[in-house]
Each structure stands twice: as structure tokens, then as C-alpha cells.
N, C-alpha and C positions, 0 to 999 in steps of 0.2 A: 740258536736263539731261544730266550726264555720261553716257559708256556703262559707266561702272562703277556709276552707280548700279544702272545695269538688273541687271547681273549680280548687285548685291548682292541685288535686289529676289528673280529667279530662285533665286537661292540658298536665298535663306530661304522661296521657292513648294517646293523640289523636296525639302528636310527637311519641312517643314509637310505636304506632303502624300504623305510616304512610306507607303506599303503602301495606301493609297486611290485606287480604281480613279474616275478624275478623268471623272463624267458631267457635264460643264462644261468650256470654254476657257478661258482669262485671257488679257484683253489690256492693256499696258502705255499708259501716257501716250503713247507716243512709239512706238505699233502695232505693238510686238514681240507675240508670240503661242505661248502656251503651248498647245500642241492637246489636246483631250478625250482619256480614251483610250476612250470608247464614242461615241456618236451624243451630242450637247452637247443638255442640256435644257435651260439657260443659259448667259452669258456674264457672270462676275467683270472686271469692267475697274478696274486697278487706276490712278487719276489721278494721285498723287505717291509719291514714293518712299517716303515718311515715311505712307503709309497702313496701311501692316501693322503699321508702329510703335505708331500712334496705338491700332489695334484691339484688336493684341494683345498688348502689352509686357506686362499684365494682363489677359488675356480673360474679360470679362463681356459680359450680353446688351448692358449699357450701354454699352461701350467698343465694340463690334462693329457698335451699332444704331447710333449715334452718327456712326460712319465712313461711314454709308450717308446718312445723315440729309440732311449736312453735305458730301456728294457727295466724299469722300476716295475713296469706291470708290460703284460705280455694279453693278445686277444688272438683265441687260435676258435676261429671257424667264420661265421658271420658277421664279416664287420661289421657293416653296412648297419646294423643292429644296435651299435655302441653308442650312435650321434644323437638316436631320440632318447637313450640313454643320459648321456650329459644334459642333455635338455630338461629331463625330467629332474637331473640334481642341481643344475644354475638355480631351477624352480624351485625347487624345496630348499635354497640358500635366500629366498627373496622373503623365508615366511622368517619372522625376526626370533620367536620362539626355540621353534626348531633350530636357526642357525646357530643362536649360544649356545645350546646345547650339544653341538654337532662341534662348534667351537672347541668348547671344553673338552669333549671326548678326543677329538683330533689333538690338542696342546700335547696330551698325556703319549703322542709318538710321536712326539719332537726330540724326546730323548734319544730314539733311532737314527735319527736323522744324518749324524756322520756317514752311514753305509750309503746314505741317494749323494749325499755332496760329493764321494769319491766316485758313483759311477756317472755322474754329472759333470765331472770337474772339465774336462774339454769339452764345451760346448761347439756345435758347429754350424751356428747359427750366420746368417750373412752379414759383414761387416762391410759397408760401400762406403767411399772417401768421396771428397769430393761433393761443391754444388748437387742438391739434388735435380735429376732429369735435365745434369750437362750431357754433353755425347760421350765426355770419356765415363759416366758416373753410370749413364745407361748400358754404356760396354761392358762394364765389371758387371753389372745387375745381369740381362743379359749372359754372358757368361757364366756362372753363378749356377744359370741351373737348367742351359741349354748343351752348357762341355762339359758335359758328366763323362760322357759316353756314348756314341754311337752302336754300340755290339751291346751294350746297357737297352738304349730304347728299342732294338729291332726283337729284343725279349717280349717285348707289346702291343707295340703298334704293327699293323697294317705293312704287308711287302713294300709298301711305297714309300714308308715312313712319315705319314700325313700325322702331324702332332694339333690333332683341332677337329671339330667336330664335324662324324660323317654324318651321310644324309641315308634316310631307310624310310622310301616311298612305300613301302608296304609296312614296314618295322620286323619283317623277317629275313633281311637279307645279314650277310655274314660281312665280319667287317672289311675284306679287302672291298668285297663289293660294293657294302654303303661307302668305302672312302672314294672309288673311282667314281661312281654315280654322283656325290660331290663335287667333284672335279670338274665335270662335262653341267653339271648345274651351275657353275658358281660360270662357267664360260659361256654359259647358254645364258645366264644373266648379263651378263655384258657384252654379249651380241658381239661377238669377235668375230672379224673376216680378216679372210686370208692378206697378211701385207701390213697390219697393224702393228700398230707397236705400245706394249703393254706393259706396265711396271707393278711387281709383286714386290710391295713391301711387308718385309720379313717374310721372306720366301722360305723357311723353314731350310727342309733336305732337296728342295727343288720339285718337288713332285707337281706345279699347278705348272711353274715354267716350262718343264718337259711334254705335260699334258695339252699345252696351249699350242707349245711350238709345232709340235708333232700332231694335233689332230686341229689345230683350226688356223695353220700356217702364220701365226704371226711372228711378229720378232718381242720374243721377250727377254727383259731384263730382273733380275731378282736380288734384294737386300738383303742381306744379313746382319747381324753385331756377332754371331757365335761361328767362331776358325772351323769348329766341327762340320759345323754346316755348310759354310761357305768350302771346305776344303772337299766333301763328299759331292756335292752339289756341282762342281767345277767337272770333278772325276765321271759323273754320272752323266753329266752331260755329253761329255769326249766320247763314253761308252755307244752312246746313242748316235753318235754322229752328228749330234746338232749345233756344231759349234760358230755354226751361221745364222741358225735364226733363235739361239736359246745364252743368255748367258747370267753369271750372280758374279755378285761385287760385298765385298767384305767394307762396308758403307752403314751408317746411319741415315734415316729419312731425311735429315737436314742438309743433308752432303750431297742428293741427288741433282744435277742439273739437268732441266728439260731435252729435249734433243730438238732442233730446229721446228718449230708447229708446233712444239710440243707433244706430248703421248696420247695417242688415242684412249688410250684405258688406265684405268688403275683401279689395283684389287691389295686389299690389305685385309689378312685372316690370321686369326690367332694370334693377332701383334697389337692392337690396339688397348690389352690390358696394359700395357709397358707406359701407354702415354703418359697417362695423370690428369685431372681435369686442370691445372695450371697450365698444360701445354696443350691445350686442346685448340684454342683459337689458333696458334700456332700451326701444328696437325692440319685443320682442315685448311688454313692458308697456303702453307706447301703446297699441299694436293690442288688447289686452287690455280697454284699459279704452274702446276707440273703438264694440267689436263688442257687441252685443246679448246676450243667452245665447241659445244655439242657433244662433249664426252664423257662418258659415265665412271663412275667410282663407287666402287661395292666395296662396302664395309662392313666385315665382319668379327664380331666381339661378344664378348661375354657384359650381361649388367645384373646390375644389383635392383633389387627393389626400392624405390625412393626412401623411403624410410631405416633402410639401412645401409645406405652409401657413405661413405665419407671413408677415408683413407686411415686407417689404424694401426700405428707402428708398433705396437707390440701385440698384434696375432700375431698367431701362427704361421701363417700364411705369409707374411710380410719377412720375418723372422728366418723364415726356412725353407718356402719354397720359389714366391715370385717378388724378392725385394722391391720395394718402390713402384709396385703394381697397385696397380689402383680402377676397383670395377665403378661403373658411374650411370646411372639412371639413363635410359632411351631417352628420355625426355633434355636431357642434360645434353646428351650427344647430337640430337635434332635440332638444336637449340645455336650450338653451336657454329653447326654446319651449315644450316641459315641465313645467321651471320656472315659469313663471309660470301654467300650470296651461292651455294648449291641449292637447289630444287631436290627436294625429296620426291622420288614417283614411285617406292615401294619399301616397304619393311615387313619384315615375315620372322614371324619366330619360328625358333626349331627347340626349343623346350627339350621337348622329351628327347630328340635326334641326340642331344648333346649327355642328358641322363644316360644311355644307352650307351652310348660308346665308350662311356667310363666305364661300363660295367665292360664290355669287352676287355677294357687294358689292364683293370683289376683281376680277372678272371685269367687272361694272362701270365700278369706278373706275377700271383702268386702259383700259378701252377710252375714258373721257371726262377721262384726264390734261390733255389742253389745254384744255377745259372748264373742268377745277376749278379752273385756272392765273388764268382771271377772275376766282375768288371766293379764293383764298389762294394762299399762294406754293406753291415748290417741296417746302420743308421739311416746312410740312403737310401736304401729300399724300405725303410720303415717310411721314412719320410714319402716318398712316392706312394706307396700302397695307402697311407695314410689320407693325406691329402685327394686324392683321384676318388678313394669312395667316400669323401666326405664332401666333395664337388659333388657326386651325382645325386649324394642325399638331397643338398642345395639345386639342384635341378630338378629332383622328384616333388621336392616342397614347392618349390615356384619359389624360392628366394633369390632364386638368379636366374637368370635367361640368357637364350643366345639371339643374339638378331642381326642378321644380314638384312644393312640396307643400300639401294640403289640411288644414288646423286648423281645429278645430273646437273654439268655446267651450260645452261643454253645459250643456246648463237641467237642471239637476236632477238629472243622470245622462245625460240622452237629447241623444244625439247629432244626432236628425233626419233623419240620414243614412238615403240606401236601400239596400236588402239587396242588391243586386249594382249593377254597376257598367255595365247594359246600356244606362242614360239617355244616358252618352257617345258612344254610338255610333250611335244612333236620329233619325233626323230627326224628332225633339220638342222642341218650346218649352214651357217651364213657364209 
């Protein structure tokens, strides 16, 4: 590549990053080097000339995530580093001056630009058919980006393979431990005795049904839309011996029918990003008509800040990691749930719980990068590495939350519920 590439490349680094104190180096295709100006928490290496073109002629998280994906540019140390990074350049595109400016200097590597179209050219981005959020439409979404791999996620996550956010009562325990501590919390919130019968929708690899059956004797049932899951989940249950009081069904939440009185419980975790706020009166109607009177339903999910919710089909995010996912304000969800006539008796954020744990499966993944390289390419673990710590940034900032809330359908009035809330914190089984 020419040496005026480089200088153009420079050029358009040294406007781009005017008045930002650069705690990162950039190094060029051809090992020219821009120096930090603090101690480098990372390294931007930028592979062709036509990389900044690609990312930023339009900077979105999709145009930006894209160029990383697709290894146009490459980020080797501290991600996590990168996000308030794009922040500060969306920012410096919003001042009009600077952007023509930045305009113009960018055009002049448009001429590059054949080298990113050929390492772009097979995109792998999600293509979903079909009515959005039918059942077959949520099965391929779904699928998409839950059948990657099993010997993929167990590079990450937790022995027990809990995909969703643990819980760390001190914030120093290690992740198998905040994930089983989770588990006996998220049961200890719905007051399970022994004989009940409980339905996890989207029961991930089985780990709450197993956790349920086996320490608070009830009979549970668990959902999936992902074969992997539903195939591991089935095995893991035989393993255990609990093929009498634990079992998962390859089912959408619309396909479940009640069992005579219907279900004592219902617990939905990690699943309710899949919904959509179209289908949400829907959602809590189901569960409405699934739960008993007097029966509680913990809902756990991820939301957005009100002001930046609404469903957006060309992130990233939508794009390439959780098709037709759609995060929705507490207020939106409470809202909803209402309507159809649940009683809210508790919501509790776990904010940071959820920050944290990404960092665990980041910290992970990339320590078992040539590991995962067995079980999928480069792209998908860019994708996963990518996404995971730019969720926990979005958890460090407070632009998204996690919140488990307790519903409760009352018989008559009576809620059932106990008058304080010390059951949670007691080593007591009901």
C-alpha cells in the first residue's frame, strides 16, 4: 500500500481524535504507530486504509461493530475501553464543522475501499423470514444465536451453564458461585414447596429446573425454542435421575397448556428480551391464564432506559446478535402486567450483578479465544466478545438494567405473600 495512503489514514486519526487524550496506540497495516498519550489500555490496529471509511463515513454501532467483526480493524487488550471511545467520536460527528471536515478527509479513502467490500463480502448477519414474533419466526431468531454451540458457551459460562445474570451478595464470590446463589434466590423468591409445579420459560441448559427439582422437590417443567438446549437439558436431567420430577419440552410459551389447576409457579429469566413490546400483553396473558390464583411469577429481564428504548433494526445488536429482540422500559413492563390484572409485590434491580458477570464471560472468552476457534470461526467470537463487553459497559453506565420482578395472581384479594421480606435471606426451605 502506498505511503500516502498511510498519511491519509493519519490525517483523518489526528482530526478524529482532536482534543482526546488518546489512552490507546494505533498501529497501521504496514506498522506505522501512533503513540498513546497516557500509558495504552489498548491497541486500535487499523488493517486497510479503507477501515475508517467503512466504520465511519456513517458512524453507527453497526458500521463500527462491523469493521471489527470483519477484522478491518482489530482491538487487542482493553476492550471494554473502545465504547466510551465511539461515544466520544458519534460526539465529535454531531459538531457540523468538524464533521465536513472529517467528511472530506474520509472521501479521500473511499478510493481503498475495494479491499473492506472483499473482506465484507459474506456478511453474517441474521436473516429471519417470516411474520415478525410468529412462533416459527421466533424459532429461527432463537436459534440464530442460542445453536451456535454448546462446547462454544461452556468456554464461559458457569459449570452449570446459566446464560443470564448471577447474583453476588458480597460482589466477591466467583462465578459458579454467584450463578448457584441465583438459583436458590430466584427459588427462594417464589417460595417453592415441595409438590409444586413450576414452569421455566426458556429454561436455557436446564440448570433452575434441575436446581428446583432436586433441592425444593417440585415437579418442573422447562421451555426452550433452541434443539441444543432442549437436547443437553433432556440428557442432563436422565444424568440426575430426575426424570420424575424435572422435565424441558422443545415448545414456544404460546404452545404451553396448563396442567389441571394450573401451575403453581412460573419463572421466566433471560427470555423475556425475545418478547417485543407488541407481544407483551400477550406474554403476561399467557402466564395469566397458565398460574393458579395465588400464584407468583418472577420475571426476569433486561430494560432499557426510557428514553432509549424502542426497537432498532439496524444495530448491531438486532443485526448479529439477538434478532427481533427488543429491550423495554420497567415502566413499560409494569404496565403491562397490570393490565391483565398481576399485582406487582416486588422489583429489585441487580444493575451491577449483571455488569459483573459479563465481565466474568469476557474474561473467559478471551482467555479460551483458540479454544472457541474449534467450535466456530473468527467472526463469532468477535461477535460474542464484542457484544458481552459492550453490554456490561451498558450496565456500568445505567443504560440498561436488570430487574426481577415478583407477580402475583391473587385469589380473592389475598396475595399470600409474607409480611416482610426476611424469607430471602434465611437459610430456609419451604
Amino acid at each position: 500500500m502506498s505511503e500516502k495512503a498511510v498519511f491519509e489514514v493519519i490525517d483523518v486519526i489526528d482530526l478524529l481524535f482532536k482534543g482526546v487524550e488518546k489512552n490507546f496506540e494505533i498501529e497501521l497495516w504496514d506498522g506505522t504507530k501512533v503513540p498513546a498519550d497516557t500509558s495504552p489500555e489498548f491497541t486500535l490496529k487499523i488493517n486497510y486504509p479503507c477501515a475508517l471509511w467503512h466504520a465511519l463515513v456513517s458512524p453507527t454501532d453497526l458500521s463500527m461493530g462491523e469493521a471489527y467483526l470483519y477484522n478491518l480493524i482489530d482491538i487487542e487488550g482493553n476492550i471494554y475501553e473502545i465504547f466510551p471511545l465511539g461515544e466520544k467520536i458519534k460526539e465529535n460527528f454531531k459538531n457540523p464543522l468538524l464533521a465536513a471536515k472529517l467528511g472530506t478527509k474520509l472521501l479521500k479513502l473511499r478510493r481503498y475501499n475495494d479491499q473492506c467490500k472483499k473482506a465484507i463480502a459474506h456478511k453474517r448477519e441474521a436473516r429471519l423470514k417470516g411474520k415478525k414474533h410468529s412462533i416459527e419466526r421466533d424459532r429461527e431468531a432463537i436459534s440464530y444465536h442460542y445453536d451456535v454451540s454448546n462446547e462454544f458457551y461452556k468456554l464461559f459460562l458457569d459449570k452449570n451453564l446459566v446464560y443470564s445474570c448471577a447474583y453476588f451478595p458480597t460482589g466477591q464470590e466467583d462465578l459458579d458461585t454467584a450463578q448457584e446463589l441465583k438459583l436458590d434466590y430466584i427459588c427462594r423468591k417464589l417460595q417453592l414447596k415441595p409438590g409444586e409445579k413450576l414452569l421455566d420459560i426458556g429454561c436455557g441448559w436446564g440448570a433452575l429446573v434441575i436446581h428446583a427439582a432436586k433441592n425444593y422437590d417440585v415437579e418442573a417443567l422447562g421451555i426452550t425454542l433452541s434443539k441444543n438446549q432442549y437436547d443437553y437439558a433432556r440428557e442432563w436431567i436422565k444424568k440426575e435421575g430426575l426424570e420424575g420430577k424435572a422435565r424441558v419440552e422443545y415448545m414456544d410459551y404460546r404452545e404451553v397448556e396448563a396442567p389441571p389447576g394450573g401451575f403453581d409457579k412460573l419463572v421466566s429469566v433471560g427470555m423475556f428480551e425475545h418478547v417485543g413490546e407488541e407481544m407483551l400483553h400477550k406474554y403476561f396473558e399467557k402466564a395469566w391464564n397458565l398460574l393458579k390464583p395465588g400464584g407468583i411469577f418472577l420475571n426476569h429481564g433486561i430494560a432499557c432506559r426510557w428514553k432509549d428504548c424502542g426497537f432498532h433494526e439496524n444495530s448491531f445488536t438486532n443485526k448479529y446478535v439477538f434478532p427481533d429482540g427488543e429491550l423495554l422500559a420497567i415502566s413499560t413492563t409494569l404496565r403491562h402486567a397490570e393490565e391483565v390484572g398481576f399485582e406487582v409485590r416486588d422489583v429489585e434491580s441487580l444493575r451491577e450483578h449483571y455488569a459483573r458477570t459479563l465481565k466474568f464471560w469476557v474474561d473467559r472468552l478471551e482467555k479460551n479465544h483458540e479454544k472457541a476457534l474449534q467450535y466456530v470461526d473468527e467472526v463469532t467470537y468477535r461477535i460474542w466478545r464484542l457484544f458481552m463487553s459492550g453490554s456490561s459497559y451498558g450496565f456500568d453506565t445505567g443504560r440498561h438494567n436488570l430487574y426481577q420482578t415478583i407477580l402475583v395472581k391473587p385469589d380473592k384479594g389475598k396475595s399470600g405473600m409474607p409480611w416482610s421480606r426476611n424469607y430471602l435471606y434465611k437459610d430456609t426451605k419451604f
